[in-house]
mmCIF file as gemmi writes it, N, C-alpha and C atoms, coordinates in Angstrom:
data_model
loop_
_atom_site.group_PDB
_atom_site.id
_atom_site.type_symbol
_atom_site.label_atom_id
_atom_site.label_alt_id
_atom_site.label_comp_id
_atom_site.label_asym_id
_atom_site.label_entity_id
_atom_site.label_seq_id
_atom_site.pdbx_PDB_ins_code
_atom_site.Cartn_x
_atom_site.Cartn_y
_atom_site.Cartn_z
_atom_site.occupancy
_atom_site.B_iso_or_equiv
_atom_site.pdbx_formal_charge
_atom_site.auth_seq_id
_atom_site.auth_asym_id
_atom_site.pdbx_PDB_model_num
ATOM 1 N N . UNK Axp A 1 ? -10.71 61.426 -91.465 1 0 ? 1 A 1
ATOM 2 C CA . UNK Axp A 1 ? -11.322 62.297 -90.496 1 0 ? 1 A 1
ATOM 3 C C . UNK Axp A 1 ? -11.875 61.446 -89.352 1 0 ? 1 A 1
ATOM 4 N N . UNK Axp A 2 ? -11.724 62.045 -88.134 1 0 ? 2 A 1
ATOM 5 C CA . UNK Axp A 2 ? -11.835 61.207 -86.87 1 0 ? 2 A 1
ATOM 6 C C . UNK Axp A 2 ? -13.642 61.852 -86.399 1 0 ? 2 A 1
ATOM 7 N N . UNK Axp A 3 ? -14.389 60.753 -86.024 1 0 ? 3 A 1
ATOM 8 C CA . UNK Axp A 3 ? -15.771 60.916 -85.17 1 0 ? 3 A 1
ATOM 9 C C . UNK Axp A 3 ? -15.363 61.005 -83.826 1 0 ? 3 A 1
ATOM 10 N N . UNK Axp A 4 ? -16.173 62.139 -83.734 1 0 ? 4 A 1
ATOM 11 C CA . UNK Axp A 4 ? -15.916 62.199 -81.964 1 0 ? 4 A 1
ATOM 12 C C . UNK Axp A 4 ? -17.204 62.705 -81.249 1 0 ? 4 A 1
ATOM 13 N N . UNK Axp A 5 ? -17.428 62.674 -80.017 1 0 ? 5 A 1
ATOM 14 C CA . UNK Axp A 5 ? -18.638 63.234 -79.413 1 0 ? 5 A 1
ATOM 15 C C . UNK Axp A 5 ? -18.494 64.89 -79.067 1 0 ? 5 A 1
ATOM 16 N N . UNK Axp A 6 ? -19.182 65.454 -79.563 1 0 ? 6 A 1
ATOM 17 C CA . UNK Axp A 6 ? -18.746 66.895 -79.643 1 0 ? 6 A 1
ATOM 18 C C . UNK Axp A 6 ? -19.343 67.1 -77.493 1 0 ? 6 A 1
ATOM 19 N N . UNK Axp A 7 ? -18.511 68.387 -77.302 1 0 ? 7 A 1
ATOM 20 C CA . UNK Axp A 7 ? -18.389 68.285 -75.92 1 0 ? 7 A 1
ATOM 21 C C . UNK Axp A 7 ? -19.696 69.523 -75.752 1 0 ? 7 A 1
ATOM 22 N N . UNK Axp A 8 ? -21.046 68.884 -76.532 1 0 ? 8 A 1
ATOM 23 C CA . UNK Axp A 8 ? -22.077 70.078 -76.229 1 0 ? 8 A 1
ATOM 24 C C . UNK Axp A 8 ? -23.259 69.39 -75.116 1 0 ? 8 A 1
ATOM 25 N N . UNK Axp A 9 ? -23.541 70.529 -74.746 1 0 ? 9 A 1
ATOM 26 C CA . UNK Axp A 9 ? -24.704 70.468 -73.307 1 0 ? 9 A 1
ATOM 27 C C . UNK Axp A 9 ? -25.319 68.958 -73.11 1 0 ? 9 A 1
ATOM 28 N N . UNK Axp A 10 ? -25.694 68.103 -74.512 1 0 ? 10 A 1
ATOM 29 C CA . UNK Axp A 10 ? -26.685 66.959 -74.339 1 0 ? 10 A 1
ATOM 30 C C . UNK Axp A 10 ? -25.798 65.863 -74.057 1 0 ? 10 A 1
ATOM 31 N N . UNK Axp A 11 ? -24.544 65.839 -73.656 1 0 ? 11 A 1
ATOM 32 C CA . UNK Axp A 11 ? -23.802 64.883 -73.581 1 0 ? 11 A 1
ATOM 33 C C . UNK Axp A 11 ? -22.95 65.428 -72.089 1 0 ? 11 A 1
ATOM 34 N N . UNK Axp A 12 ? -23.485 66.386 -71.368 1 0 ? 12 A 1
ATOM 35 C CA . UNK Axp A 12 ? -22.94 67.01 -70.096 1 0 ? 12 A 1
ATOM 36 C C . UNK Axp A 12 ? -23.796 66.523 -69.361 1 0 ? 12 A 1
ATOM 37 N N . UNK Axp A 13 ? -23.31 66.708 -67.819 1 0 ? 13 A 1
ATOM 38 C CA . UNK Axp A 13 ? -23.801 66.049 -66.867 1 0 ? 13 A 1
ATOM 39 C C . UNK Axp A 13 ? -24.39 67.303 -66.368 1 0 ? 13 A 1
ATOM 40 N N . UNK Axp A 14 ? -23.731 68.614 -66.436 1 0 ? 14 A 1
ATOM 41 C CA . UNK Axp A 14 ? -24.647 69.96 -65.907 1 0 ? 14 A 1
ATOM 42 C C . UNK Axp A 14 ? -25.724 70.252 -66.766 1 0 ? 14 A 1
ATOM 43 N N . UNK Axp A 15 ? -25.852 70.026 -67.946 1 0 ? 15 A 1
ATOM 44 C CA . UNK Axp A 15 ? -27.16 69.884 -68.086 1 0 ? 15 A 1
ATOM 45 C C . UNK Axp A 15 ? -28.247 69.502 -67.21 1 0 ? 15 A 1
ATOM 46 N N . UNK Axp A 16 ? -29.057 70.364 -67.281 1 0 ? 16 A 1
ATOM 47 C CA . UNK Axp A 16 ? -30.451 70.066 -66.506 1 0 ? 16 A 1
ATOM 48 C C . UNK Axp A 16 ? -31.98 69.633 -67.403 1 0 ? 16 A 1
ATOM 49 N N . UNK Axp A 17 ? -32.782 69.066 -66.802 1 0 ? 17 A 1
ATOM 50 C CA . UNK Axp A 17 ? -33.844 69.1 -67.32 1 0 ? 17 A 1
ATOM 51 C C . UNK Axp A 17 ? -34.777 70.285 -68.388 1 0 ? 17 A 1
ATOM 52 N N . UNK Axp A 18 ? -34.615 71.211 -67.234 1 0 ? 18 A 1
ATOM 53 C CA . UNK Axp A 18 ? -35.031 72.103 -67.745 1 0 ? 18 A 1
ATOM 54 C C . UNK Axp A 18 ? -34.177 73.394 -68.497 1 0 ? 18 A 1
ATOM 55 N N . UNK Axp A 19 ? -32.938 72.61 -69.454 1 0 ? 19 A 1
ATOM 56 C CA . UNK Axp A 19 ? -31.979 73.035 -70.104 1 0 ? 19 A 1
ATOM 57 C C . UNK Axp A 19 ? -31.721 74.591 -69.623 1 0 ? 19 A 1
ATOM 58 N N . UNK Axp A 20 ? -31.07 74.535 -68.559 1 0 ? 20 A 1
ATOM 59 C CA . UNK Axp A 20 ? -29.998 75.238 -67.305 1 0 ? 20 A 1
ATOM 60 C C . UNK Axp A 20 ? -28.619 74.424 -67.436 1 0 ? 20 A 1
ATOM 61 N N . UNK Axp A 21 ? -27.924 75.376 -67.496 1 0 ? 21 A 1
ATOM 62 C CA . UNK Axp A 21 ? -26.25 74.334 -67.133 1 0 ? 21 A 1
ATOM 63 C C . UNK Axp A 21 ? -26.215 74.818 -65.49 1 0 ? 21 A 1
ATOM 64 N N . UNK Axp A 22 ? -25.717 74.205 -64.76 1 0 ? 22 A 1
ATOM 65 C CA . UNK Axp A 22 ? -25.755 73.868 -63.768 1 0 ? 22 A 1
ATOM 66 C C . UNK Axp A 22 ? -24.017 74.825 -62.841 1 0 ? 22 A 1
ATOM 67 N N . UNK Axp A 23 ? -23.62 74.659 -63.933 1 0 ? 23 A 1
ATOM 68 C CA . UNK Axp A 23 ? -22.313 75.025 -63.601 1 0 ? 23 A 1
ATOM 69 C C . UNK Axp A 23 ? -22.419 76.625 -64.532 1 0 ? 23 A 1
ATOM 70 N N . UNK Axp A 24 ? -22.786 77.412 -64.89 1 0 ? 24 A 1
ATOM 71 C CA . UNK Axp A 24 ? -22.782 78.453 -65.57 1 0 ? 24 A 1
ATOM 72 C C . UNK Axp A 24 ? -24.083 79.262 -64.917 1 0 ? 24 A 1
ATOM 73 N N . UNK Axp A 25 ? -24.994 78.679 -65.1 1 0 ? 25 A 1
ATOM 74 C CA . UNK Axp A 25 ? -26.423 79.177 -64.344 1 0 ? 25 A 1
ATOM 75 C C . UNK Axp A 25 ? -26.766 80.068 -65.195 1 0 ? 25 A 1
ATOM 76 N N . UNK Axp A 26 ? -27.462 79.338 -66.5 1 0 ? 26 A 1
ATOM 77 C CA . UNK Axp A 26 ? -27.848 80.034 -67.816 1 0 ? 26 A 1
ATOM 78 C C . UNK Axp A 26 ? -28.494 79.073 -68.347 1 0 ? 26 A 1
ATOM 79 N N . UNK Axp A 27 ? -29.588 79.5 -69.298 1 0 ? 27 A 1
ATOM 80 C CA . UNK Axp A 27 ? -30.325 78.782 -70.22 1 0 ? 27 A 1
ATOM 81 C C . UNK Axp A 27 ? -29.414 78.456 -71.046 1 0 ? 27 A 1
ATOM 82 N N . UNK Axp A 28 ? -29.669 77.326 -71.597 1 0 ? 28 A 1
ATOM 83 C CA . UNK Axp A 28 ? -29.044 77.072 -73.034 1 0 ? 28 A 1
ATOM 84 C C . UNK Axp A 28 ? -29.597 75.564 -73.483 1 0 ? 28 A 1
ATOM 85 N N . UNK Axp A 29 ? -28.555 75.518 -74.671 1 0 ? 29 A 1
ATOM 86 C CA . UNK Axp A 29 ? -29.47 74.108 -75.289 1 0 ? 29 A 1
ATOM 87 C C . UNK Axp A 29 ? -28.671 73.157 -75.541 1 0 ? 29 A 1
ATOM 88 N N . UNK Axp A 30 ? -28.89 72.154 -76.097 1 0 ? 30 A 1
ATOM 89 C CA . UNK Axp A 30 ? -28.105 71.037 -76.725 1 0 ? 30 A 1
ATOM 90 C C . UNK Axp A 30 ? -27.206 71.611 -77.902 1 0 ? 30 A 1
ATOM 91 N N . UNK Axp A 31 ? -27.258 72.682 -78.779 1 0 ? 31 A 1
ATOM 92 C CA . UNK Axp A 31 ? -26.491 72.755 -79.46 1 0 ? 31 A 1
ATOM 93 C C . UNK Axp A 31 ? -24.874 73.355 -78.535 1 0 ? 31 A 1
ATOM 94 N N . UNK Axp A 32 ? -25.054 73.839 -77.471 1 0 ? 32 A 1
ATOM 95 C CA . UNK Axp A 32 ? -23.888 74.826 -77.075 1 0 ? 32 A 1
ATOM 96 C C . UNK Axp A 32 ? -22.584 74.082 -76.94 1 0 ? 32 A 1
ATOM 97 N N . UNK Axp A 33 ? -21.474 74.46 -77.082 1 0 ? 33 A 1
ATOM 98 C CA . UNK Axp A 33 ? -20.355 73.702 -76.173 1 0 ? 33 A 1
ATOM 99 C C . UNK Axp A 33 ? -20.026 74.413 -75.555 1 0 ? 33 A 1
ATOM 100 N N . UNK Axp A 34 ? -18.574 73.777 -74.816 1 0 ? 34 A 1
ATOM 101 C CA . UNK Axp A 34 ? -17.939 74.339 -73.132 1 0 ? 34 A 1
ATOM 102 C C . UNK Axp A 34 ? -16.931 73.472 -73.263 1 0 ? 34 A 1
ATOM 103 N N . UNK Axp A 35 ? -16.065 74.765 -72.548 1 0 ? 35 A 1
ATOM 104 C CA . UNK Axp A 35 ? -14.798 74.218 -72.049 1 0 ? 35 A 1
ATOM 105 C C . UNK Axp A 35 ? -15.032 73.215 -70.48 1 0 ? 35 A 1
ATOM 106 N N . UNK Axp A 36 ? -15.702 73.534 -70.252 1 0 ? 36 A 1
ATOM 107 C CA . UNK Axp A 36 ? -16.042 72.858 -68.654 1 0 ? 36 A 1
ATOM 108 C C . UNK Axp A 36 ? -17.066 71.658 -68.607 1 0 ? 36 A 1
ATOM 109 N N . UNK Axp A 37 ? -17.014 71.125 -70.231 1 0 ? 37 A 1
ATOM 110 C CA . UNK Axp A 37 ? -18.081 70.097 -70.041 1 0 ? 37 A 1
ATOM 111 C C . UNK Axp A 37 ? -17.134 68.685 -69.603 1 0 ? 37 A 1
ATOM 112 N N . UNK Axp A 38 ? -18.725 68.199 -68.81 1 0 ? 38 A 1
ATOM 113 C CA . UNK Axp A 38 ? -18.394 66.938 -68.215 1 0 ? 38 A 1
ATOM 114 C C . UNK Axp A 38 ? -19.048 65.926 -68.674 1 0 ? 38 A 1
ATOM 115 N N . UNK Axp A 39 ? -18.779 65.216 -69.237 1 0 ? 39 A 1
ATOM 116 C CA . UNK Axp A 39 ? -19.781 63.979 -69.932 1 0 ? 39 A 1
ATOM 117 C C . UNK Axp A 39 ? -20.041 62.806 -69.051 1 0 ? 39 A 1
ATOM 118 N N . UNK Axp A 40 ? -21.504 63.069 -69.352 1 0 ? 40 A 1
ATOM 119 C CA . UNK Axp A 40 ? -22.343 62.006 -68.872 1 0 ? 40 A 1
ATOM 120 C C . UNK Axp A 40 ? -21.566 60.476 -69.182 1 0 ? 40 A 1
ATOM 121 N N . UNK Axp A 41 ? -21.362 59.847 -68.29 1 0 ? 41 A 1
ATOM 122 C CA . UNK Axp A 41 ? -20.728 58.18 -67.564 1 0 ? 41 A 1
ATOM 123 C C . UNK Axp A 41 ? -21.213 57.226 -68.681 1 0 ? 41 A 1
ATOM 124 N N . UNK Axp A 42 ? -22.509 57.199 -68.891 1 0 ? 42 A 1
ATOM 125 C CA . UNK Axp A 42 ? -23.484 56.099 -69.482 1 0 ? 42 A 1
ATOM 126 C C . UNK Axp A 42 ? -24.632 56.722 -70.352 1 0 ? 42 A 1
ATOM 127 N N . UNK Axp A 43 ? -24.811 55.621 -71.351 1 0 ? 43 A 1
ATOM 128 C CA . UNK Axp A 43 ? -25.859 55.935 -72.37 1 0 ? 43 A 1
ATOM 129 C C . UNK Axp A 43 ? -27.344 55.567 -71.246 1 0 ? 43 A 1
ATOM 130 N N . UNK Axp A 44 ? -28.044 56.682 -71.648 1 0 ? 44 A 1
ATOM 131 C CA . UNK Axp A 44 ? -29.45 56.607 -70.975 1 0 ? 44 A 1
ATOM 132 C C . UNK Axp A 44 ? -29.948 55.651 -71.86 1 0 ? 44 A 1
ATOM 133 N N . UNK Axp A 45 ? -30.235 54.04 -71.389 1 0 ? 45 A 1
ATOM 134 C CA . UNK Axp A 45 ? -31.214 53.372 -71.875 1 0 ? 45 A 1
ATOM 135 C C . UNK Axp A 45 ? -32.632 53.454 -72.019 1 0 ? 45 A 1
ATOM 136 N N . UNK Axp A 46 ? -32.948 54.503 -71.51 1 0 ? 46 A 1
ATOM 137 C CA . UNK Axp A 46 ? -34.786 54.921 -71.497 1 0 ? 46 A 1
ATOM 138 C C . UNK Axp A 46 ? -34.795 55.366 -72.824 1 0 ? 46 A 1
ATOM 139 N N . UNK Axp A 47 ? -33.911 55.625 -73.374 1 0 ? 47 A 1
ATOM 140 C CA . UNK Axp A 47 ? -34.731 56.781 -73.984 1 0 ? 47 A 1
ATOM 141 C C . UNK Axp A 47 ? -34.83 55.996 -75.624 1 0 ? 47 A 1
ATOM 142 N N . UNK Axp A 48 ? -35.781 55.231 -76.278 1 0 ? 48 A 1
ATOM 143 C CA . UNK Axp A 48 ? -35.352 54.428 -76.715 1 0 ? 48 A 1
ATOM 144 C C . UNK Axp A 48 ? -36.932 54.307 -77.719 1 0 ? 48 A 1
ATOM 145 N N . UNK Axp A 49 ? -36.658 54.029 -79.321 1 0 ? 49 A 1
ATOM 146 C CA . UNK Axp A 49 ? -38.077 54.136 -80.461 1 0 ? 49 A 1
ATOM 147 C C . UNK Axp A 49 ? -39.361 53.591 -79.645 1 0 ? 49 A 1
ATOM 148 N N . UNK Axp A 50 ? -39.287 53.008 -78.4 1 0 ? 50 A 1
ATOM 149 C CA . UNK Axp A 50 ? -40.767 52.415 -78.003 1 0 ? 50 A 1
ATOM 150 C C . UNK Axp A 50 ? -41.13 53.748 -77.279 1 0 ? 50 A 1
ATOM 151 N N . UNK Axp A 51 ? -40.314 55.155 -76.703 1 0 ? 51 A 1
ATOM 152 C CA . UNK Axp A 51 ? -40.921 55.585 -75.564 1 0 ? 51 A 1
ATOM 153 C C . UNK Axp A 51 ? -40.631 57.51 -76.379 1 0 ? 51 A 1
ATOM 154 N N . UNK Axp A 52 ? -40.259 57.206 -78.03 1 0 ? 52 A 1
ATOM 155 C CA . UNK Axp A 52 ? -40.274 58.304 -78.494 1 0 ? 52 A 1
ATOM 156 C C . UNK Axp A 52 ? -40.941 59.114 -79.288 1 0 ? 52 A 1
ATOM 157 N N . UNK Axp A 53 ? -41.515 60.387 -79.01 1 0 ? 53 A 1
ATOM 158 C CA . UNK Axp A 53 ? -42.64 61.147 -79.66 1 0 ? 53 A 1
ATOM 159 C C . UNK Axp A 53 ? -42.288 61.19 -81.36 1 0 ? 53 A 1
ATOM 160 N N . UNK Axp A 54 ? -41.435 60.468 -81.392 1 0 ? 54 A 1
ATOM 161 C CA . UNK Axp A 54 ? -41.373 60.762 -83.089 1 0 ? 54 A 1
ATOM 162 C C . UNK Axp A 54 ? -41.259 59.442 -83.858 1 0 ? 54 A 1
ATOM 163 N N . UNK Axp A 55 ? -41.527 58.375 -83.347 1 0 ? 55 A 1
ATOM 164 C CA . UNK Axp A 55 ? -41.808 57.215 -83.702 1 0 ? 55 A 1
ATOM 165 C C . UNK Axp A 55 ? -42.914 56.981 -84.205 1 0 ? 55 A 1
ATOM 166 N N . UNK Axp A 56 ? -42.401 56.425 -85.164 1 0 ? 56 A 1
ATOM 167 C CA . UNK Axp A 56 ? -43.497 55.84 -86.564 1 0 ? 56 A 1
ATOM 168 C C . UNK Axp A 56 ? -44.386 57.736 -86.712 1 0 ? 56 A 1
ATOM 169 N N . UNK Axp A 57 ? -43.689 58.802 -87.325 1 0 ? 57 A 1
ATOM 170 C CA . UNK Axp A 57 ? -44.184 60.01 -86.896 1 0 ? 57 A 1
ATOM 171 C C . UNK Axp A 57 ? -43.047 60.631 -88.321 1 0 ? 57 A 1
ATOM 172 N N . UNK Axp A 58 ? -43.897 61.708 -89.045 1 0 ? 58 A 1
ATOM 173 C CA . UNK Axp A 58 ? -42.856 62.074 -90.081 1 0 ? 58 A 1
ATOM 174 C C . UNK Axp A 58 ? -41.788 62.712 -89.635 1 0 ? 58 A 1
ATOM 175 N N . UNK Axp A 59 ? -41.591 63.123 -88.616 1 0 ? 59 A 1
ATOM 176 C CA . UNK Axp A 59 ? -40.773 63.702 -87.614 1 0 ? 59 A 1
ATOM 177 C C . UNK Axp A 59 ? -39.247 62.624 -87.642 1 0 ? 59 A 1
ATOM 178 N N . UNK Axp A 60 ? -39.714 61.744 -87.659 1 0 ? 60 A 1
ATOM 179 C CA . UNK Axp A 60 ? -38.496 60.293 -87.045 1 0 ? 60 A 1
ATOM 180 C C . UNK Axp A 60 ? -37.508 60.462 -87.969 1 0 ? 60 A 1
ATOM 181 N N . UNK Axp A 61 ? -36.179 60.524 -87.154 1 0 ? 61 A 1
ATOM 182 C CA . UNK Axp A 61 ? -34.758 60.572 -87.912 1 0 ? 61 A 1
ATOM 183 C C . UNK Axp A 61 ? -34.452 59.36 -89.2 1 0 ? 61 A 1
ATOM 184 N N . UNK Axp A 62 ? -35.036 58.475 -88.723 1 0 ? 62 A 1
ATOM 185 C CA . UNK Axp A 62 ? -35.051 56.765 -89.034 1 0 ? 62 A 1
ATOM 186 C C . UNK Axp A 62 ? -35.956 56.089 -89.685 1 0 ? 62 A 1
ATOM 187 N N . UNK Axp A 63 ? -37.201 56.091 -90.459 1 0 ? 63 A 1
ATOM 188 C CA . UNK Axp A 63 ? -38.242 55.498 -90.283 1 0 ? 63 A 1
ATOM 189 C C . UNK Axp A 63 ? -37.789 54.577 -91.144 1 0 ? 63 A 1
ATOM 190 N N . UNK Axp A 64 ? -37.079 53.979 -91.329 1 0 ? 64 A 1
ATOM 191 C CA . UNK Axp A 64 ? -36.643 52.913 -92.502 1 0 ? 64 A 1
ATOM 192 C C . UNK Axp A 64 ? -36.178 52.043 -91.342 1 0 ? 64 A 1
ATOM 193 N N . UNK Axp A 65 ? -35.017 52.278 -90.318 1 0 ? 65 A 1
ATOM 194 C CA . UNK Axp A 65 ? -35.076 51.124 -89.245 1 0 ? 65 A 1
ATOM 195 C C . UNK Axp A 65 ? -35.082 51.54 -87.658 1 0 ? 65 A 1
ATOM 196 N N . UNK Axp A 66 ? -35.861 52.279 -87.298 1 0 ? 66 A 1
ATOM 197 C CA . UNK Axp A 66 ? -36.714 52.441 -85.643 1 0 ? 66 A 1
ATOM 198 C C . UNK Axp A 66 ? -37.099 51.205 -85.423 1 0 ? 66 A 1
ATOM 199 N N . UNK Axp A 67 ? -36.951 50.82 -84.738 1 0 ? 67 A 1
ATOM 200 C CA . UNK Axp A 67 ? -37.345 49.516 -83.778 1 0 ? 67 A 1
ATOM 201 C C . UNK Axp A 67 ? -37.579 49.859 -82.435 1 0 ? 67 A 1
ATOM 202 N N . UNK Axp A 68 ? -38.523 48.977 -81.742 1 0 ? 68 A 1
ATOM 203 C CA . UNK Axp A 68 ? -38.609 48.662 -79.911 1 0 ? 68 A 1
ATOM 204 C C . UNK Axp A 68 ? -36.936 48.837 -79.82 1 0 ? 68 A 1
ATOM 205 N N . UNK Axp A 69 ? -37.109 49.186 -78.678 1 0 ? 69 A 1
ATOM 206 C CA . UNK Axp A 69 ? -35.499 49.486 -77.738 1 0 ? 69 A 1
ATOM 207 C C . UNK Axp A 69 ? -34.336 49.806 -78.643 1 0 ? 69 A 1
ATOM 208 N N . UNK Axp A 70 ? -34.281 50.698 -79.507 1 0 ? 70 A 1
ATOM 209 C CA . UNK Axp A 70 ? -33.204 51.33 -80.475 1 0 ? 70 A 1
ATOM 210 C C . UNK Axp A 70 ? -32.777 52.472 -79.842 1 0 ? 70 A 1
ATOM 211 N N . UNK Axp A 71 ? -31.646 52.383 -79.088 1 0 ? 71 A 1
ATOM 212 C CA . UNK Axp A 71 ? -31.2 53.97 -79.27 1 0 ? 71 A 1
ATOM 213 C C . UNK Axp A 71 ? -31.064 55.011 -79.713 1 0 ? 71 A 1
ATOM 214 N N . UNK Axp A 72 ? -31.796 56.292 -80.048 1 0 ? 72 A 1
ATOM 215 C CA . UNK Axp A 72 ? -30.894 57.401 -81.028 1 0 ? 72 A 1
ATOM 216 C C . UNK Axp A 72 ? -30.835 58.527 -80.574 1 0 ? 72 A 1
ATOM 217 N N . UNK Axp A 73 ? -29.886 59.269 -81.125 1 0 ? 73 A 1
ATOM 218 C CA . UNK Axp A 73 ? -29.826 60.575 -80.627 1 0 ? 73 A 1
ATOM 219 C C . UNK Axp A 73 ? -31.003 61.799 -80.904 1 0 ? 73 A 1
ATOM 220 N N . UNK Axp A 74 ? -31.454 61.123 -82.254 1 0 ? 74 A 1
ATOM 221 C CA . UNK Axp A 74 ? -32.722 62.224 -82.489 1 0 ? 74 A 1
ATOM 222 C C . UNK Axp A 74 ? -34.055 62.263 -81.191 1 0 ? 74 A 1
ATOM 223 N N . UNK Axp A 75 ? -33.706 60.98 -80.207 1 0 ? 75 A 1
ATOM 224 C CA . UNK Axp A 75 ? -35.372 60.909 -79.494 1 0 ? 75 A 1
ATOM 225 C C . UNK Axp A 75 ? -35.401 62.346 -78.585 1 0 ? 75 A 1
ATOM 226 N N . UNK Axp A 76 ? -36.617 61.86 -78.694 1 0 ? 76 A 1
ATOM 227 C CA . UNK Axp A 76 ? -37.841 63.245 -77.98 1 0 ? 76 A 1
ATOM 228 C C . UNK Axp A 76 ? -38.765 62.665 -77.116 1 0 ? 76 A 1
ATOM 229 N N . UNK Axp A 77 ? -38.985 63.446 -75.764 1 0 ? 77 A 1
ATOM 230 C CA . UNK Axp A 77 ? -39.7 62.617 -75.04 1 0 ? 77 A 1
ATOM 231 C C . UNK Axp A 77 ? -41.545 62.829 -75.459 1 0 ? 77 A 1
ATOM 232 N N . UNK Axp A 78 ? -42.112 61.719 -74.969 1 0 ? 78 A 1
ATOM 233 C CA . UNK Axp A 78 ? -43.39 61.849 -75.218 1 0 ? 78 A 1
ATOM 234 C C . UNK Axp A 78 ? -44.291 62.953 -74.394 1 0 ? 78 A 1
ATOM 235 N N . UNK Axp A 79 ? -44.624 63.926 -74.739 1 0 ? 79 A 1
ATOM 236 C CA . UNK Axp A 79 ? -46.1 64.936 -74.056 1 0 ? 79 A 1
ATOM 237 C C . UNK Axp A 79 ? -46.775 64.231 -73.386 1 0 ? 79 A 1
């Protein structure tokens, strides 16, 4: 079985901040897909266990290996 990046909203470039697709002009979320998705170029390096609300937090996808500057898909930004 092949891994692939599923073609949903958090990996689109019409995604908006304030989870709007941009190209549809509708709420929606990270779970949705689309035929019209466009994927984001580059991994966002910000977003990373030093700058995430669920670090060192029972919340954390990881707490066995979160580290400073770890990428993951579970982060959440800080309040």
């Amino acid at each position: 079985m092949s891994i692939r990046l599923a073609s949903s909203c958090s990996h689109c470039e019409a995604f908006s901040s304030g989870k709007m697709c941009k190209v549809h002009d509708l709420k929606v979320s990270e779970d949705y897909v689309c035929d019209r998705f466009s994927i984001i170029p580059k991994l966002d390096s910000a977003r990373h266990c030093g700058n995430c609300s669920r670090h060192n937090a029972d919340s954390c996808a990881h707490p066995n290996t979160a580290a400073e500057g770890m990428l993951c898909a579970s982060w959440a930004p800080q309040a």
